[in-house]
N, CA, C and O atoms as CSV, one atom per row, in Angstrom:
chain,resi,resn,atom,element,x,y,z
A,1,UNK,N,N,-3.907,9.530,1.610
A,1,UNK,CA,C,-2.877,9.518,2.609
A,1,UNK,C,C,-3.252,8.696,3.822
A,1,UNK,O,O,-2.448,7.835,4.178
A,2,UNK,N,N,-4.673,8.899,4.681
A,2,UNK,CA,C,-4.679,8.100,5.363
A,2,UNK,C,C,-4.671,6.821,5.104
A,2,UNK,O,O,-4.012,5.959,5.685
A,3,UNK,N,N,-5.476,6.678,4.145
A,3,UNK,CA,C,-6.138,5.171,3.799
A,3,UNK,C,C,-5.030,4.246,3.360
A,3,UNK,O,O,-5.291,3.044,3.313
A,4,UNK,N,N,-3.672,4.717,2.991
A,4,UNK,CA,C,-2.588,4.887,2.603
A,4,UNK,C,C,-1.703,3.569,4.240
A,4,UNK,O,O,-1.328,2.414,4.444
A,5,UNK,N,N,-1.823,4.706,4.805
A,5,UNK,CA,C,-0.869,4.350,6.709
A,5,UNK,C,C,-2.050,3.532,6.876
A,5,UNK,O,O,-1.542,2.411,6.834
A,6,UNK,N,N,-3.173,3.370,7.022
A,6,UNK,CA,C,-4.132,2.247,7.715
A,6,UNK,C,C,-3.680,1.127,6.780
A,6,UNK,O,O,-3.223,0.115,7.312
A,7,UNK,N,N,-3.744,1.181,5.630
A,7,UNK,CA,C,-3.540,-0.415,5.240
A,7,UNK,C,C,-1.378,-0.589,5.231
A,7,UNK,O,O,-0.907,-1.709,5.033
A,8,UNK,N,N,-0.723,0.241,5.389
A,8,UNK,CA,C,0.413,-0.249,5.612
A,8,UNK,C,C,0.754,-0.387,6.885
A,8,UNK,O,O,1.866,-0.801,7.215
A,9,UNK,N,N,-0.318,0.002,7.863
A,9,UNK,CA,C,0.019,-0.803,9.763
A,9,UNK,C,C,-0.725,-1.718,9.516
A,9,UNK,O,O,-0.387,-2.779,10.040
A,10,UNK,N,N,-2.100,-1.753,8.597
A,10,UNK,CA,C,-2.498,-3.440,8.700
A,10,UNK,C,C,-1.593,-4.059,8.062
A,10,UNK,O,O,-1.432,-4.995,8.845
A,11,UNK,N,N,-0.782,-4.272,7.119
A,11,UNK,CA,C,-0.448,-5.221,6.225
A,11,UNK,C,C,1.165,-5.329,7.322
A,11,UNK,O,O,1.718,-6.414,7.502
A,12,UNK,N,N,1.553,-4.367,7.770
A,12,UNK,CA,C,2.993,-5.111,8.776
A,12,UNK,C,C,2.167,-5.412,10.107
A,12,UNK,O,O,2.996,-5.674,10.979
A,13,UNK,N,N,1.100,-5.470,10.529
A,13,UNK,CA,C,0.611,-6.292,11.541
A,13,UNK,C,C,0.578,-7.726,11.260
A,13,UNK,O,O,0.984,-8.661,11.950
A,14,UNK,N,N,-0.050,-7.718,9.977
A,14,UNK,CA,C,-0.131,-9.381,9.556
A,14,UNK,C,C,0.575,-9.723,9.137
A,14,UNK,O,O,0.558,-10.954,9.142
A,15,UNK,N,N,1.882,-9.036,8.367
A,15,UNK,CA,C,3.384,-9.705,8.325
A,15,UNK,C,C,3.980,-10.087,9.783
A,15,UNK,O,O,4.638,-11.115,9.948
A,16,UNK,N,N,3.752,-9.360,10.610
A,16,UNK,CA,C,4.635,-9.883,12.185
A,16,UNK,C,C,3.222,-11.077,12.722
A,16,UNK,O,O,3.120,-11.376,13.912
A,17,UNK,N,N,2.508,-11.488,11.954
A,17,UNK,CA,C,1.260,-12.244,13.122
A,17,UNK,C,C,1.849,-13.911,11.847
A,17,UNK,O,O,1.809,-15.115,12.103
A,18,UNK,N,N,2.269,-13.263,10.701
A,18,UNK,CA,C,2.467,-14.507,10.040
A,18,UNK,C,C,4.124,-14.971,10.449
A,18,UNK,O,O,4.535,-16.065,10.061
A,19,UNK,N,N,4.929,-14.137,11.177
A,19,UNK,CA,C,6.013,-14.687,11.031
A,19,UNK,C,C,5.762,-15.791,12.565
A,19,UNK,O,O,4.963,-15.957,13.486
A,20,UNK,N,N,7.452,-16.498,11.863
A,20,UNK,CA,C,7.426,-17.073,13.904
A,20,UNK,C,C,8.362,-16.279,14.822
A,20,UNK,O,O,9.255,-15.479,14.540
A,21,UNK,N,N,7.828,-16.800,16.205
A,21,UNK,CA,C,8.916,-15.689,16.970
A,21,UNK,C,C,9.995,-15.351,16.604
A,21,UNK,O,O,10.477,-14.244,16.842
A,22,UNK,N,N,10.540,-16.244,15.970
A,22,UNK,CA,C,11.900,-16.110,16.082
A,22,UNK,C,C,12.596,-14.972,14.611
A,22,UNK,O,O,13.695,-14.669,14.146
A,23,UNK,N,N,11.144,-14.673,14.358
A,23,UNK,CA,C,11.487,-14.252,12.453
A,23,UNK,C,C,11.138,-12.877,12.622
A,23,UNK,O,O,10.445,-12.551,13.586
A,24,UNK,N,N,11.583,-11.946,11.704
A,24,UNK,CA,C,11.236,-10.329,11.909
A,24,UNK,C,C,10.956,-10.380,9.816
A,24,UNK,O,O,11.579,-10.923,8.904
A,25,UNK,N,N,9.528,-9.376,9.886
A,25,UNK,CA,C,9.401,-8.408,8.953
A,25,UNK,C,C,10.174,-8.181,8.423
A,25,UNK,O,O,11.203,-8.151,9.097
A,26,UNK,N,N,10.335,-7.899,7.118
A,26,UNK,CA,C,11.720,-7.063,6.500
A,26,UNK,C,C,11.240,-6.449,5.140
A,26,UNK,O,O,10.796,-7.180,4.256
A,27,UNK,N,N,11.344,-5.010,4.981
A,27,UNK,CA,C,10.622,-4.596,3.335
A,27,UNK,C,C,9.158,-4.421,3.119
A,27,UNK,O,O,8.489,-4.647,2.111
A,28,UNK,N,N,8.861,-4.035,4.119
A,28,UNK,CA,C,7.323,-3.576,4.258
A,28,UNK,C,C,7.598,-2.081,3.214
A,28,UNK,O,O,8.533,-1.283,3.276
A,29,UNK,N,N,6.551,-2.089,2.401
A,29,UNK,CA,C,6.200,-0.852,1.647
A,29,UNK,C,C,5.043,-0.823,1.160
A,29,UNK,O,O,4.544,-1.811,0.622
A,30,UNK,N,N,4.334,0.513,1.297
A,30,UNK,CA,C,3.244,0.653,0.432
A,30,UNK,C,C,3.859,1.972,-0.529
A,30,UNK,O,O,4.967,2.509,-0.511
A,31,UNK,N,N,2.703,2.224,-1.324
A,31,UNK,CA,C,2.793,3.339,-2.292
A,31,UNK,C,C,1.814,3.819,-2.715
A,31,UNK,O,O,0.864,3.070,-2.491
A,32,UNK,N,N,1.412,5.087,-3.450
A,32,UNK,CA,C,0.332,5.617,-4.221
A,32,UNK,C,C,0.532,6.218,-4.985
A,32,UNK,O,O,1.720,6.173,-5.305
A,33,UNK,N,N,-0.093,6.902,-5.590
A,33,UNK,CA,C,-0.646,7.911,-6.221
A,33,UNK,C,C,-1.526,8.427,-6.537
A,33,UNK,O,O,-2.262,7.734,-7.238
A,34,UNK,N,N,-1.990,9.807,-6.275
A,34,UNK,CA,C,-3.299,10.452,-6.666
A,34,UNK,C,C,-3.630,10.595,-8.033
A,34,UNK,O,O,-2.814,10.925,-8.893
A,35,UNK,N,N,-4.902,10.332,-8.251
A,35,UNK,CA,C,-4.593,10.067,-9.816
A,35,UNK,C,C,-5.968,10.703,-9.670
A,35,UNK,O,O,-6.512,10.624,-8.568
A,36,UNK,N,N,-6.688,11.432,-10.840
A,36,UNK,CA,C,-8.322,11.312,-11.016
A,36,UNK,C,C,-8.796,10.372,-12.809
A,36,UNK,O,O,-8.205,9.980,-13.815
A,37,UNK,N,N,-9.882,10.404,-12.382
A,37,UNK,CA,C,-10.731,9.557,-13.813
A,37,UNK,C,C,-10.449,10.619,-14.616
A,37,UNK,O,O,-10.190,11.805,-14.413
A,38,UNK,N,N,-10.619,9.541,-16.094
A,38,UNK,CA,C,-10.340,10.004,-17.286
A,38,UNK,C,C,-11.799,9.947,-17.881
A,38,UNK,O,O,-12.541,9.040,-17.505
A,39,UNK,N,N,-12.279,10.964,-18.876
A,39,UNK,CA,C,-13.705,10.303,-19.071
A,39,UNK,C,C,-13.306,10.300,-20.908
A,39,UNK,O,O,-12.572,11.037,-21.566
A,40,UNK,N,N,-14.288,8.953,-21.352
A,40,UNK,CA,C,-14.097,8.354,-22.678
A,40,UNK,C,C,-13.984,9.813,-23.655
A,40,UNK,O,O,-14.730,10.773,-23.461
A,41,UNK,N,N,-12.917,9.785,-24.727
A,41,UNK,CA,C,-12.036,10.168,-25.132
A,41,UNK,C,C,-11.348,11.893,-24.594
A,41,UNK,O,O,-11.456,13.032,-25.048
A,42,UNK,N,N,-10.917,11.513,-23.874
A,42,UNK,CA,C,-10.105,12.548,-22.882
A,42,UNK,C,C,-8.676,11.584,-23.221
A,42,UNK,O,O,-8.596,10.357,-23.275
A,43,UNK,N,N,-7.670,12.558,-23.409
A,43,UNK,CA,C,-6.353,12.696,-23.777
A,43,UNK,C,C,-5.488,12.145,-22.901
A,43,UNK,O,O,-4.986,13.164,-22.426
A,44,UNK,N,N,-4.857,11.045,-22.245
A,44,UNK,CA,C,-3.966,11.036,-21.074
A,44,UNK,C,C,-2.325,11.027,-21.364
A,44,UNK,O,O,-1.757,10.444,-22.288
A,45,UNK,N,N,-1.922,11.571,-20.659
A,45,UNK,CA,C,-0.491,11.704,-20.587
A,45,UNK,C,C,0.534,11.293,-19.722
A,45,UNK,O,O,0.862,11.879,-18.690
A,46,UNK,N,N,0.982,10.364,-20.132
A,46,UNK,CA,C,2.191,9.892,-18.829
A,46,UNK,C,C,3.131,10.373,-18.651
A,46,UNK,O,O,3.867,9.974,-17.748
């Protein structure tokens, strides 16, 4: 979760540092999911 919001305020910081003044951000998203390791032959299920 955090690590989550730190890289989606970095990544719309450097979307507004790459635009020009005159240009705005648009469609900033991040996403996750918690997931854990699978260990060799363990069953996975989607």
């Amino acid at each position: 979760g955090a690590t989550l919001a730190l890289a989606e305020s970095v990544a719309g910081q450097g979307s507004l540092t790459l635009c020009a003044p005159d240009e705005m951000a648009a469609g900033i998203q991040v996403s996750g999911n918690h997931i854990s390791p699978a260990k060799e032959g363990d069953q996975v299920h989607a």
